[in-house]
N, C-alpha and C positions, 0 to 999 in steps of 0.2 A: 401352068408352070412359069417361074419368075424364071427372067433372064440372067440371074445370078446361080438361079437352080439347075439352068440348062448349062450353063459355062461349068457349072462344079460338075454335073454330070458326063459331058464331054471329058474333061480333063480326065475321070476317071477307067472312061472307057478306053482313052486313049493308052492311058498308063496299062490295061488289061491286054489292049493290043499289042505294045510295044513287046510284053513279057512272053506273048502265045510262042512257042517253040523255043525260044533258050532254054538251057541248062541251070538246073540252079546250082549254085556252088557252095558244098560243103566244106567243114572245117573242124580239126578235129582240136578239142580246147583240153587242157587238164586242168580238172578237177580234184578237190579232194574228199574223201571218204570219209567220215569222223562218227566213231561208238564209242561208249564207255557206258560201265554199269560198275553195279556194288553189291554185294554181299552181306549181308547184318545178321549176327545172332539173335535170334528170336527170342531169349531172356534179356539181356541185357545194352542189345544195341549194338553191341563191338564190334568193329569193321574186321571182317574174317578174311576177304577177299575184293580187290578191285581192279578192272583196265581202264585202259581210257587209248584209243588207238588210234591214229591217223595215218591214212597210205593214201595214194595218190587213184586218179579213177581216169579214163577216159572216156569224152561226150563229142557227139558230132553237133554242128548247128549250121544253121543255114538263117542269111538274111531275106533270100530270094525267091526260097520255095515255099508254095502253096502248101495250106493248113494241112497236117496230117500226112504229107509226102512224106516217104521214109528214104532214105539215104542208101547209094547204091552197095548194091552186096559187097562188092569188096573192102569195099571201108567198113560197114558193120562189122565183117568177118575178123578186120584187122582192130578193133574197136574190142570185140569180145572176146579176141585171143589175150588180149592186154590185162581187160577186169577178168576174164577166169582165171589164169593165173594170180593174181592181186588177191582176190577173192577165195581161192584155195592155201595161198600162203597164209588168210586169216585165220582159215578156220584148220590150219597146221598149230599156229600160234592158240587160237583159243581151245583147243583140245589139250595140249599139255596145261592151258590153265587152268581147267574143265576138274584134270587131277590132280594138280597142287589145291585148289580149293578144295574138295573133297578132304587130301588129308589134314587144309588147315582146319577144316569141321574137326575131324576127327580129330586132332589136337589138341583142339579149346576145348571138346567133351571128355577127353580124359583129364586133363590135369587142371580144367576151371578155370574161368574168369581172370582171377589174382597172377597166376602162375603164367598162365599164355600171352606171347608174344610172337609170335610167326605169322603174318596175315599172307597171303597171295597175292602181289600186286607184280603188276604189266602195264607199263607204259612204252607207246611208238610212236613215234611224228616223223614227220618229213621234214626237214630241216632244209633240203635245197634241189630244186626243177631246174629243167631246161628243156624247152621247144625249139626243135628248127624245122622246116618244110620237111625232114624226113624223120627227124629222130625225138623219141621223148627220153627225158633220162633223171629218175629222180634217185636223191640218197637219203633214208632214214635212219635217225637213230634212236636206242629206245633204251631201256632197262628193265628187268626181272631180279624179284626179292624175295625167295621164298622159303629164308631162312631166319628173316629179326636181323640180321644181322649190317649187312650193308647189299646194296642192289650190286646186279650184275651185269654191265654196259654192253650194248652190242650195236652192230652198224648193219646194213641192207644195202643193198642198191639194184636198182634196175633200170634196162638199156633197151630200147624197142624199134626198129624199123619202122615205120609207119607205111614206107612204101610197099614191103615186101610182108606186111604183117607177122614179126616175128622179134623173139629176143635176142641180145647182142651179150656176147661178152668181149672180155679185153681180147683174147687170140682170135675174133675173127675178124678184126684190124690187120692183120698180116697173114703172108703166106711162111714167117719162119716164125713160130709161135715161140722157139727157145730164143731165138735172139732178141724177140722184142720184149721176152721176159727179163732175159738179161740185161737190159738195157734200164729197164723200171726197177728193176732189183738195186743197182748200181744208184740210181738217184737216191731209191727209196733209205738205202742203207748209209750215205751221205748225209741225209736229212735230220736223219737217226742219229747220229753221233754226233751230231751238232745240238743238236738238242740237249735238255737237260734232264731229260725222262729215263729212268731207271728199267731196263730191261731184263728179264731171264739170262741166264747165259744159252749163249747158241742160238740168242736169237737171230741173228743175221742171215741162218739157215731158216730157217721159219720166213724171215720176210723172203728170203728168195724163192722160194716156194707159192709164193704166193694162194698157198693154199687156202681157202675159207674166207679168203681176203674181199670186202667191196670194193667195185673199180666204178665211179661216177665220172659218167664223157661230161666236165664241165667242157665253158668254154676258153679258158684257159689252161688247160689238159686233164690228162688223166688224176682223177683225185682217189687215192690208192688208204683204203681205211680199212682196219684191225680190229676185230672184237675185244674186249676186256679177258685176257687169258692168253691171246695167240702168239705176244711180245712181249707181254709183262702185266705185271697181276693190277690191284685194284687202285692203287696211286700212278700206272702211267694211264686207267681209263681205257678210250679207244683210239690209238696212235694214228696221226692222221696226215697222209703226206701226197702235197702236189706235186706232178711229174708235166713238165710244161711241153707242148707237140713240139718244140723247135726242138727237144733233145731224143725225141724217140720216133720223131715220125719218116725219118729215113727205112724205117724196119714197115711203114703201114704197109699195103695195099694200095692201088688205084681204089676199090670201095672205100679201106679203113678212113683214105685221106677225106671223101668225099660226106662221108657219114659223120665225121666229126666237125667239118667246119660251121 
């Protein structure tokens, strides 16, 4: 053995030594998830049906651990409490598209090629992430058309602990859930009337409510988004308003403050 051969060899023993008993350190990275397929009539080609979907995934990785180590149970745990829910929200979504396809078959076969115009299309992306040592928190938005007519806009979002392996919403920021509703309602509906977006009437109850509503923990506050329907029809889209922590975060929690910074 060359003296260059023994020197490479040592060095690497030594590096095997150094690593015998530490920890390796894991880390958990977001990912994203991405399908799409199509549909084609069998005479003539015409697109009957198509998605194309994008949601967010979480992966563990490690720089440190030896080949084939798996990552400790609690972070897996917390890992595929994340993708199963992710994962069942798909296949929530692709079963209602499972039967608009269906009857967009059956509508190209009754009324023919010429006449048909209704395909089944689903579109979802991720439009905006955020990571911090405890929280993941991503917001999608997507569209559904399954009339010819014009698509139908909607928003997502979800919020996850990473330390406690579980999902967040907006009330579990605080211990008085109505005031710090109150408090989002009050921007959100300021926002609102500043704007130039045409609303239902009565919407102002609807945003206070905030019912059905996405709440995405950016990290300059809460970002508080409407599906197309729940304020106004298909010229205001999906109404979309940030609510900054310097004006509601008197209402958090000691968690809600710590969870969001």
């Amino acid at each position: 053995m060359t003296r260059k051969s023994c020197l490479a060899a040592l060095a690497a023993l030594c590096l095997l030594l150094s690593s015998c008993g530490t920890t390796p350190k894991w880390q958990f990275t977001l990912e994203t998830w991405y399908d799409t397929d199509d549909y084609l009539a069998r005479d003539s080609g015409k697109l009957l049906a198509w998605y194309e979907i994008e949601l967010p995934r979480l992966a563990l990785h490690s720089d440190s651990a030896a080949p084939g180590a798996e990552p400790p149970t609690e972070l897996t745990a917390a890992r595929d409490a994340f993708n199963g829910e992710l994962e069942s929200f798909r296949a929530r979504l692709l079963r209602e598209y499972d039967d608009r396809r269906s009857d967009a078959v059956g509508g190209y076969i009754d009324s023919g090629e010429r006449e048909w115009n209704a395909p089944a299309l689903v579109s979802l992306s991720v439009t905006r992430t955020r990571q911090t040592e405890r929280l993941v928190s991503a917001l999608a938005e997507g569209w559904e058309d399954y009339s010819g007519a014009h698509p139908w806009h909607n928003v997502h979002a979800w919020n996850f602990d990473l330390t406690e392996g579980r999902f967040l919403r907006w009330y579990d920021l605080t211990d008085d859930p109505d005031a710090l509703r109150a408090a989002i309602a009050a921007s959100v509906t300021a926002q609102a009337r500043e704007s130039a977006a045409r609303f239902y009437d009565g919407w102002e109850d609807a945003a206070a409510s905030m019912d059905g509503c996405a709440v995405y923990f950016a990290e300059e506050g809460l970002v508080v988004a409407f599906s197309e329907g729940q304020l106004g029809g298909h010229a205001a889209l999906t109404p979309t308003f940030t609510v900054p922590y310097d004006t509601v975060e008197r209402y958090f929690n000691a968690y809600g403050k710590q969870i969001v910074k």
